[in-house]
DOKOLMAR-319620 format. One record per residue (C-alpha): residue number from 1; residue in three letters; x negated, y negated, z. Coordinates in Angstrom, 3 decimals. Layout:
BEGIN
R  NUM  ALA  X  Y  Z
...
This chain:
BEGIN
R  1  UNK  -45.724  -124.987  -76.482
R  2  UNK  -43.242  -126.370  -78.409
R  3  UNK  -40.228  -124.613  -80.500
R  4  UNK  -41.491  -125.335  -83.559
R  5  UNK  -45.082  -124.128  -82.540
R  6  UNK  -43.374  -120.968  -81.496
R  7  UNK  -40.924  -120.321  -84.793
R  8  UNK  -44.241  -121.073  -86.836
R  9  UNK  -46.060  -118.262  -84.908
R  10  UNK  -43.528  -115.533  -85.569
R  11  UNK  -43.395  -116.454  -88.813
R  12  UNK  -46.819  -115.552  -88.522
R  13  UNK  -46.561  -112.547  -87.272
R  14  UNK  -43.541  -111.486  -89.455
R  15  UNK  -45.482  -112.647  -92.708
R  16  UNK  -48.814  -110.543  -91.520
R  17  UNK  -46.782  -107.428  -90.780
R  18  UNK  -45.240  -107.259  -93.618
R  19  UNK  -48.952  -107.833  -95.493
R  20  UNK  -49.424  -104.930  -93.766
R  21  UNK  -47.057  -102.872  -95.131
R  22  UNK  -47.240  -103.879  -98.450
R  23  UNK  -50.770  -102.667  -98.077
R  24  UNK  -50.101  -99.184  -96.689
R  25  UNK  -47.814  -98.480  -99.471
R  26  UNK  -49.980  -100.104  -102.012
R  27  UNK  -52.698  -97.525  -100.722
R  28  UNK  -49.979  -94.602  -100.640
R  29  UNK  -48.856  -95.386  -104.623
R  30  UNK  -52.993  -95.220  -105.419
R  31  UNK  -53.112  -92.028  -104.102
R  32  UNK  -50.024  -90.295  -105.856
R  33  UNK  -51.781  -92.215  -109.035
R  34  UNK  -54.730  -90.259  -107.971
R  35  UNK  -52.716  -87.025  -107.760
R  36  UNK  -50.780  -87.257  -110.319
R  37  UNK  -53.741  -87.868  -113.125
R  38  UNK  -55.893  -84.882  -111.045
R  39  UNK  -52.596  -82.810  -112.091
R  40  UNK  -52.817  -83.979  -115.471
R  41  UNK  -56.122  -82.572  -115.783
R  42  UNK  -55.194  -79.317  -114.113
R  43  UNK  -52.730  -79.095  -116.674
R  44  UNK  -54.820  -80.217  -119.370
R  45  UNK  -57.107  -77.000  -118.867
R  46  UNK  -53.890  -74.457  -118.560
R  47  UNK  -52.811  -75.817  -121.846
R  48  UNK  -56.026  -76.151  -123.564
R  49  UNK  -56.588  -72.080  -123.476
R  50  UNK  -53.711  -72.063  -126.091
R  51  UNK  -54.589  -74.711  -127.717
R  52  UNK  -58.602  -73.808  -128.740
R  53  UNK  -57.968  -70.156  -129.354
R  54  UNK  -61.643  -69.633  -129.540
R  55  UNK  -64.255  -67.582  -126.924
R  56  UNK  -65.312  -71.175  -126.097
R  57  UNK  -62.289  -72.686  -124.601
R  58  UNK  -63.258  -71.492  -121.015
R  59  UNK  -65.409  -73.663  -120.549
R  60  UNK  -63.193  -76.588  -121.351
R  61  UNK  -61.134  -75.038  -119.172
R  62  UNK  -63.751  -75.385  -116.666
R  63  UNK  -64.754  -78.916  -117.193
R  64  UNK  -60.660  -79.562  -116.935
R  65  UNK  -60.668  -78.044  -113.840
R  66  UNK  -63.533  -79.567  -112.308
R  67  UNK  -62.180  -83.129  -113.189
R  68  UNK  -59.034  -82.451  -111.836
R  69  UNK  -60.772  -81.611  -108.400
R  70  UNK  -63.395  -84.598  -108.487
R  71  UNK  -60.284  -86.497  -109.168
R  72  UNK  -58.620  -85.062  -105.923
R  73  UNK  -61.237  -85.343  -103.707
R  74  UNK  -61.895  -88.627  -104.844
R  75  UNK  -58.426  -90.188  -104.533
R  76  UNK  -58.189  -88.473  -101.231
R  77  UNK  -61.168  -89.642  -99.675
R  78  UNK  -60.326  -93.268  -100.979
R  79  UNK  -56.691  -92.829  -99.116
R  80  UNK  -57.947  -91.489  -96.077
R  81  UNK  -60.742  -94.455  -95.873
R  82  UNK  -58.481  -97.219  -97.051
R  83  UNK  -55.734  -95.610  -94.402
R  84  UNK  -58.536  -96.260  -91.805
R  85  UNK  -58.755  -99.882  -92.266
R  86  UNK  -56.031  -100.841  -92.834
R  87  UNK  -55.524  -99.380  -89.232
R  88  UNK  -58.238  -101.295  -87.917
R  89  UNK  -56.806  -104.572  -89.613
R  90  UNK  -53.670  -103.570  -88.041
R  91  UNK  -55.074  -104.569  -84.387
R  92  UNK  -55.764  -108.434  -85.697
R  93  UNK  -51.881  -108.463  -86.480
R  94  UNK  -49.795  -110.320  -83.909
R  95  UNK  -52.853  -112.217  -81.884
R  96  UNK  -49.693  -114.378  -80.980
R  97  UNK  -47.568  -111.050  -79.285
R  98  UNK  -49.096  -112.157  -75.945
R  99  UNK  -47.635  -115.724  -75.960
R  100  UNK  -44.326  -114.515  -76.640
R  101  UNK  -43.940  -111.486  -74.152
R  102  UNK  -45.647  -114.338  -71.717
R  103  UNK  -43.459  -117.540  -72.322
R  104  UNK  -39.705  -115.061  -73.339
């Protein structure tokens, strides 16, 4: 194998690793978006209370409240599945490692 065949492969390998971890942190910022709009919601329904000072406003307070849990779950479930392929991907990464630890 040449030198320029092995300098194009850790390129390779350098480019797809750092792929990879633009990925994982893309996936980390969509769940604090997740988070942070479930706590928007949460607060939503605290402040709605003073805001309809009627007998009715529990239950907007309720349907607050549930959002901001669907939300949660949801956003957590998405990270937790996304975080799973993303390791799975992360065994595809580097097909050239074995050359290298081989041949240096």
């Amino acid at each position: 194998m040449s030198k320029l065949e092995k300098t194009i492969n850790r390129d390779l390998i350098l480019r797809e690793n750092l792929a990879l971890q633009r990925t994982i942190l893309a996936n980390q910022t969509t769940f604090l978006s997740f988070l942070r709009t479930s706590m928007y919601f949460l607060v939503g329904g605290l402040g709605i209370k003073n805001l309809l000072q009627v007998e009715g406003s529990i239950y907007y307070q309720v349907i607050f409240y549930t959002i901001a849990i669907v939300i949660l779950v949801f956003g957590t479930v998405n990270y937790v599945r996304q975080k799973r392929k993303i390791e799975e991907s992360r065994m595809h990464v580097g097909n050239y490692k074995m050359e290298y630890e081989k041949e240096g």
